[in-house]
C-alpha positions in Angstrom: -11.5 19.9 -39.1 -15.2 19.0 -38.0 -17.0 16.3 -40.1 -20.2 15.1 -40.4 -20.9 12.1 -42.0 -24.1 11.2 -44.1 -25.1 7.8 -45.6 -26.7 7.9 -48.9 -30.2 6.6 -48.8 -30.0 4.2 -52.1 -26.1 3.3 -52.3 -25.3 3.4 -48.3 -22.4 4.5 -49.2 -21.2 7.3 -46.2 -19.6 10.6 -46.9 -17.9 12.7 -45.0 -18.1 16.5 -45.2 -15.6 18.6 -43.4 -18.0 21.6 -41.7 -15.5 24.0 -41.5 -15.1 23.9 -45.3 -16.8 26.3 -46.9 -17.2 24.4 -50.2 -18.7 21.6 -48.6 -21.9 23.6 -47.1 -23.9 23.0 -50.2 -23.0 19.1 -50.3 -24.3 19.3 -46.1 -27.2 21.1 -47.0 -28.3 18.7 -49.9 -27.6 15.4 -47.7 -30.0 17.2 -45.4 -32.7 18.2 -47.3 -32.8 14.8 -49.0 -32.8 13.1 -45.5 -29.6 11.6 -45.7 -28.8 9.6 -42.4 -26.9 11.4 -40.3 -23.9 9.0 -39.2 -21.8 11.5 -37.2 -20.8 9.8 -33.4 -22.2 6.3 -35.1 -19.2 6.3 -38.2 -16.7 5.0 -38.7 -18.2 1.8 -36.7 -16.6 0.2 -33.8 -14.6 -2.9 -34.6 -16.1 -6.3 -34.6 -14.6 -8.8 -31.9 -13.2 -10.6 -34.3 -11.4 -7.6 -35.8 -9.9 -6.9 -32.7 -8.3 -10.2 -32.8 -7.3 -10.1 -36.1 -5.5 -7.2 -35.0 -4.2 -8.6 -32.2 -2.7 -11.6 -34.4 -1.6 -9.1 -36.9 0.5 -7.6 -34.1 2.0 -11.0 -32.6 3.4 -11.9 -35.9 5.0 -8.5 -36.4 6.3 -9.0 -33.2 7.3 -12.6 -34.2 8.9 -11.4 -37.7 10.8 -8.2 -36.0 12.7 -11.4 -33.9 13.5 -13.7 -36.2 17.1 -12.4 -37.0 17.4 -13.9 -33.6 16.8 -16.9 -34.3 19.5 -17.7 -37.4 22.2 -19.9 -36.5 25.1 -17.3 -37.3 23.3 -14.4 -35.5 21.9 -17.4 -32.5 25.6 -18.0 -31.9 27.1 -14.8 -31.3 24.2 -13.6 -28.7 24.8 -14.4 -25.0 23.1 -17.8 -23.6 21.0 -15.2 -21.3 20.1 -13.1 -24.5 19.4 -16.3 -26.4 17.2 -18.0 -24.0 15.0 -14.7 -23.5 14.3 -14.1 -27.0 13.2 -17.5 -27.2 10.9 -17.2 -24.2 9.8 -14.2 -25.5 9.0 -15.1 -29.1 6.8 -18.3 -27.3 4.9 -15.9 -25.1 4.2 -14.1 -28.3 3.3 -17.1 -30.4 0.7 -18.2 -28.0 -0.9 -15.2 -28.3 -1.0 -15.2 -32.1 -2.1 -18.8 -31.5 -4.8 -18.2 -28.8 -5.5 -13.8 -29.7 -7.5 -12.4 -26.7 -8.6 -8.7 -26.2 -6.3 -6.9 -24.3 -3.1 -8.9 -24.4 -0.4 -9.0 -21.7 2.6 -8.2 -24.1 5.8 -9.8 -22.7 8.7 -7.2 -22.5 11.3 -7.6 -25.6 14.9 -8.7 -24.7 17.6 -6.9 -25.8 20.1 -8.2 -27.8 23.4 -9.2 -26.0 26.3 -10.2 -28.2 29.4 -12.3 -27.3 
């Protein structure tokens, strides 16, 4: 599949039209001859900054969330002291970076679980 993507002139909404389909050469052909704007290379936009770190928080708490089990006294107490102490380690060098997001995060390496 090839698309091209055209941005209605008086809704801005864009459309995409897959080239290599046939039935969509008379829907190219009409956004070009009413000089639609061609978006293709400029859609779908690059994320903002701050979606970017959105993402980045969205990721730290899965992370986070993925860990908790860890963290319940009757699973806490059967885990190794080792195992223990590394998931919480871990689970702060996530939270500050759900706390304080940067582009480009150092992830810190998830422990394994070690049971008694």
């Amino acid at each position: 599949m090839s698309y091209l993507f055209f941005k209605h002139p008086s809704t801005g909404e864009v459309h995409a039209y897959d080239q290599e389909d046939e039935t969509q050469l008379p829907y190219i052909q009409k956004a070009q001859d009413e000089n639609w704007e061609d978006m293709t290379g400029r859609w779908p936009p690059a994320p903002s900054q701050d979606d970017l770190l959105l993402r980045v928080k969205n990721e730290a708490l899965g992370l986070i969330v993925v860990t908790d089990y860890t963290q319940l006294p009757d699973v806490s107490a059967r885990l190794t002291d080792s195992s223990r102490e590394a998931f919480v380690a871990y689970r702060e060098a996530v939270r500050e970076i759900f706390i304080n997001p940067m582009l480009n995060p150092v992830w810190p390496t998830k422990p394994s679980v070690e049971w008694k």
